[in-house]
N, C-alpha and C positions, 0 to 999 in steps of 0.2 A: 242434563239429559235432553233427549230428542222430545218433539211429540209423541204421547203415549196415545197407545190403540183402547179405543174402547173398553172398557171391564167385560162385556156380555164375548166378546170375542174370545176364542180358544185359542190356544196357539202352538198344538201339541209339533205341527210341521218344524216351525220356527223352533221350537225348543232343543225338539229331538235328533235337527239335522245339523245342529252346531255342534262341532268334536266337544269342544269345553264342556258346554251346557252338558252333553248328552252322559259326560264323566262325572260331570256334579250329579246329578241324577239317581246313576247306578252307584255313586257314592251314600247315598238317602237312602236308597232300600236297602241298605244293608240293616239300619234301626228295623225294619221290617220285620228281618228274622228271631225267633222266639228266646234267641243270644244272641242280642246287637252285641256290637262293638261298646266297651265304654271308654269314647274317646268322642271329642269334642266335634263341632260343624265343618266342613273343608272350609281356611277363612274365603275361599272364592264364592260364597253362597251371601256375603257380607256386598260384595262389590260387584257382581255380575250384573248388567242390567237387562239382559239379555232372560237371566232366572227371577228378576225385577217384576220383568212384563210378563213373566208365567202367572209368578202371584197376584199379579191385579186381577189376572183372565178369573185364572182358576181357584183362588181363594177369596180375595177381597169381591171380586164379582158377585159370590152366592154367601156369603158368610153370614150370620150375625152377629153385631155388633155393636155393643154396649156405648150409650153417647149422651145420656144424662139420668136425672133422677125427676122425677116427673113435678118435684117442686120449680124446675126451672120452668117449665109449662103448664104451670096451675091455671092461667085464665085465656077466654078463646082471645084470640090475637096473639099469643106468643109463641114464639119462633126462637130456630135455633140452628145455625149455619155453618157448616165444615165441612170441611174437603176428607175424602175414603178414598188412600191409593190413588191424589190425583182426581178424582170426580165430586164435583161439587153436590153437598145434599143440603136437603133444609127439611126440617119437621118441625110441623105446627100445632094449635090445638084452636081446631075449627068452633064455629059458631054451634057445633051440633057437638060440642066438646069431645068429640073424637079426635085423636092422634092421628094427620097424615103428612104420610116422605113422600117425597118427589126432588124433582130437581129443581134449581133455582136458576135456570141461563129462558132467558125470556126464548118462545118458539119462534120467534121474526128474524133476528137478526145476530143469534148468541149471544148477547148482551146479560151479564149477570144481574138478576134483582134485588139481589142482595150480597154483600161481602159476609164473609167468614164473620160470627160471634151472636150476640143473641139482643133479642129485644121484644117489641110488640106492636102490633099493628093493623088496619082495620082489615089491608090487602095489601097486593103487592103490584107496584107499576114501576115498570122498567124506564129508566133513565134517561134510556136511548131514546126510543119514540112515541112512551107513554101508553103501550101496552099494560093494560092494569087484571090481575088476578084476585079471582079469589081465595081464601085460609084454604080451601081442599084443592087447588091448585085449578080449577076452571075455569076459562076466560069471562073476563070480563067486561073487556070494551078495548077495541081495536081500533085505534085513530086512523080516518081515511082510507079504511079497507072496502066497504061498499062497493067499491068501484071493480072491483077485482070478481069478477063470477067464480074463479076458481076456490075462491077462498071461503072455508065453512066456518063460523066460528066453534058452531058447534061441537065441532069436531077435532078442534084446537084445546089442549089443556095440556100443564106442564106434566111430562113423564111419572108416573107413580113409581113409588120402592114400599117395602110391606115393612112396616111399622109396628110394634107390639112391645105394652107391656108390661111387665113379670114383678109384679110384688113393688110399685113403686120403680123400677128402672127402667129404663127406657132401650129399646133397638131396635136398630135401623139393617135392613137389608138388600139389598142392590137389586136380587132378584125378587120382582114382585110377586112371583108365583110361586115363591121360598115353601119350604115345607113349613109349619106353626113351631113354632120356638120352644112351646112346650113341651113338645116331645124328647127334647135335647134337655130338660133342666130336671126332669123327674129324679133322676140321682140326688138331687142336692134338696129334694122338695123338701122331706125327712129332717135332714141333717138341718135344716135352718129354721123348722117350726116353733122354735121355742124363742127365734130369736124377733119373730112378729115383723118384719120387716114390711108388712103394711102399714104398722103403729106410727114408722118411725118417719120424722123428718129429716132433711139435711141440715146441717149446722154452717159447712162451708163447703165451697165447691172449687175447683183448679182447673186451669186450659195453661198449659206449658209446650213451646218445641224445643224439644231435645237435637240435638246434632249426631245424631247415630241413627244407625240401620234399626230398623222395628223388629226384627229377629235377637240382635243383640239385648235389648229391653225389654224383650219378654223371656229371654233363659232365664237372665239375671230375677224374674219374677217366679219362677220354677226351684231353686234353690235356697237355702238358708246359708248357706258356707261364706256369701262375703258379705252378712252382719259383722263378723268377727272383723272384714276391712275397712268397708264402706260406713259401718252404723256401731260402732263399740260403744256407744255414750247416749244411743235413740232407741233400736230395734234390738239391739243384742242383749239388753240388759230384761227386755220382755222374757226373753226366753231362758226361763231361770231352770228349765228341764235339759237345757242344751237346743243345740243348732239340727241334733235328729229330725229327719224329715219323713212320716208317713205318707208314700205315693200311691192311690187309688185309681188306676185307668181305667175307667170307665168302657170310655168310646172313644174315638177316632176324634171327637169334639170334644169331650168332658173329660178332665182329671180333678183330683181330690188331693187335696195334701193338708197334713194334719201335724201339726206341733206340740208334745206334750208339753206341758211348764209344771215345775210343783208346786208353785204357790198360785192357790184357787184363784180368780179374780173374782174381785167381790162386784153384788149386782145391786140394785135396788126395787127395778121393777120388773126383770124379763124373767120367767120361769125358768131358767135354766138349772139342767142336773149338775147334779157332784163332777160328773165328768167331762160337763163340754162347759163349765169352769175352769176343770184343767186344760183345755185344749184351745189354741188358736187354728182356727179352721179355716180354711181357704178355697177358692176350687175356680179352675183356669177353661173359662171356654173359650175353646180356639177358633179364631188365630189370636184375638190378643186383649180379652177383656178377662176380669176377675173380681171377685167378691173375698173379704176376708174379716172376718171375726177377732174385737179385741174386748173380749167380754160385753160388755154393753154397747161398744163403739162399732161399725160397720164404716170398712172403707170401700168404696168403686173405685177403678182404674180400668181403661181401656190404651193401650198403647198404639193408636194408629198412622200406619203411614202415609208421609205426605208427600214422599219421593225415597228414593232410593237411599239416601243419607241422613234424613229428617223424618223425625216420629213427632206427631201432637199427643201430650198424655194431658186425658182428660181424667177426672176423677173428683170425689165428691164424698164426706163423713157424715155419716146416718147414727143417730140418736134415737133412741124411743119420745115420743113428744111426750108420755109421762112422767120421765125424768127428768122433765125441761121444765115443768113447773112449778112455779115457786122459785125457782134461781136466777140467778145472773145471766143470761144467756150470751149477752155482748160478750162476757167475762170468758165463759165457755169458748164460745164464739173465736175469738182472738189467740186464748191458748191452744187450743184446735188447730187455728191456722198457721201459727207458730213453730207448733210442733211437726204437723206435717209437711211444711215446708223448709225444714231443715233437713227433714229423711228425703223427700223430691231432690235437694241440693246435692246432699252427699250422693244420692244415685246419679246423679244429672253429672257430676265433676265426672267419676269414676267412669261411666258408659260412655261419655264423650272421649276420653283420654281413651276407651280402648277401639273408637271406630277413628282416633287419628293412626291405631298400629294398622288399621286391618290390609293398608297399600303395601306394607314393609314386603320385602322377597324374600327374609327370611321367618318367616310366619310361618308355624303348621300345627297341625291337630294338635290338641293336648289332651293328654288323657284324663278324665274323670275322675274325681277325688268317692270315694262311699260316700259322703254326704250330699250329690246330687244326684239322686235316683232320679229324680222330679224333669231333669236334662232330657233321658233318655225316652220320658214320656212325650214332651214337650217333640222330639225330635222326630217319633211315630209317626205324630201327626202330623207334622209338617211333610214327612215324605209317602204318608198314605196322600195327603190333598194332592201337592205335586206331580204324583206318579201317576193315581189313579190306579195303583196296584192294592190289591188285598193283603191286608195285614197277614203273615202267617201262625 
């Protein structure tokens, strides 16, 4: 792909004045209506870059989005660096142990101060000319600038993004002046109190990139139906109630999806009822992060993209740290990592093999099986963002 435009830029002109694009489009609001269609995405929604650069504008721009657990930023100097749709972010934990995003490309010369991954640090000096910042992104000494009247330093500091977060998680959003993230979670406040998720630590944590479209990788996270292909010996055998999936749409942001099983899972230390024993509970904030319940165990996943063809999934398993003592933890620890990196494999083979069809010519919609209701949520949403029409 070309050089990408800006995230903060709109691009309704550009979108709407290309026949294609403008077909894919009016294709999306049809999920709008109060009886979509139940039939799958046009695959030209997979490879358009043209509907690429829409979602940078207009979703990955203002979204929030899920990007760690706040054990990976326990002490002030640690940082944590990745790219959203193409634009470089870093969030830190300042000296005043507050959480701040901003950008990571030094203000002099574009020069990035950090590559993609994590670490710790006292501050941050670019490479290039030894511009150095501080943890909340302020400058902090500009080699050889003096000489220059124009130049304030005061008035120099890297770009801010609004940063917040929720029970131990961590999000980042592109737009500073984002609305507060809590007003989009209060659905799930309820459904997750018992599960304490301030208690709980990370046990292990994952940065993977996939070879597929970031749409393709989050349906597949909306359905239960390809356990039965992808996961017959990991994931499917959880679901001893069956592959039924309960869809709660919320908002335009929030879905809910709920798995009964008949056999309880057993707990040790988190209060859970009779009934959300039977339930693996889940819930999809869009565009592309999620929370989901495996009795005591909590997984994160955020599926973000890095281009057009490439998705980074980050994601992290949350334990109660009172069920962590007294045990093995390495031991934990290891089977943990094991086990979820065998379900990351089996989705990673499968979702790759289906973003090599997406170029074929003879590719077209397929229609919806009763076991992804969870599709047509997922699809709402992406063509309420897109459109910018009201759901009817």
């Amino acid at each position: 792909m070309g050089q990408s435009r800006p995230l903060h830029e709109s691009t309704p002109g550009d979108v709407e004045s290309d026949p294609s694009t403008a077909e894919l489009l009016a294709q999306l609001r049809e999920y709008l209506r109060p009886d979509p269609p139940a039939i799958g995405l046009p695959p030209q929604v997979f490879t358009s870059p043209r509907l690429y650069e829409a979602e940078r504008a207009r979703i990955f721009g203002s979204s929030w989005i899920m990007v760690a657990h706040r054990d990976q930023l326990a002490n002030p100097g640690d940082y944590l660096a990745l790219d959203i749709a193409g634009e470089p972010v870093m969030v830190t934990r300042g000296e005043d142990g507050r959480l701040h995003g901003m950008s990571p490309i030094c203000r002099h010369r574009m020069m990035p101060l950090v590559e993609s991954g994590a670490g710790s640090a006292k501050d941050f000096t670019c490479p290039y000319h030894l511009w150095r910042y501080h943890l909340d992104g302020t400058l902090a000494g500009a080699t050889h600038m003096r000489g220059n009247p124009d130049f304030d330093p005061a008035a120099c500091r890297l770009p801010g993004f609004a940063v917040e977060e929720w029970h131990g998680l961590v999000f980042v959003n592109l737009d500073a002046g984002a609305a507060p993230l809590d007003g989009w979670m209060a659905d799930v406040e309820g459904d997750l109190a018992n599960y304490r998720l301030d208690e709980m630590v990370q046990v292990v944590s994952w940065t993977e990139e996939w070879k597929c479209n970031w749409k393709i990788a989050v349906e597949n996270g909306h359905e239960n139906y390809h356990a039965i292909g992808f996961h017959p010996n990991t994931v499917k055998p959880l679901m001893t109630g069956g592959i039924d999936m309960e869809v709660r749409a919320d908002s335009t942001l929030m879905t809910r999806l709920l798995t009964r099983t008949e056999v309880p899972m057993e707990t040790s230390v988190l209060p859970l009822t009779d009934e959300e024993k039977k339930i693996l509970f889940s819930f999809r904030l869009f565009p592309c992060s999620s929370v989901a319940t495996f009795g005591e165990s909590v997984a994160w996943i955020s599926l973000i993209p890095l281009s057009l063809d490439r998705t980074e999934v980050r994601g992290g398993t949350l334990m109660p740290a009172a069920a962590l003592e007294g045990a093995d933890v390495e031991a934990i620890r290891k089977q943990t990592e094991a086990f979820t990196g065998v379900i990351n494999a089996e989705d990673r083979r499968g979702l790759e093999a289906v973003q090599r069809t997406v170029g074929s010519r003879f590719i077209q919609r397929g229609h919806l099986s009763p076991k992804e209701p969870g599709l047509l949520a997922f699809y709402r949403n992406l063509a309420f963002a897109l459109t910018e029409a009201d759901p009817a």
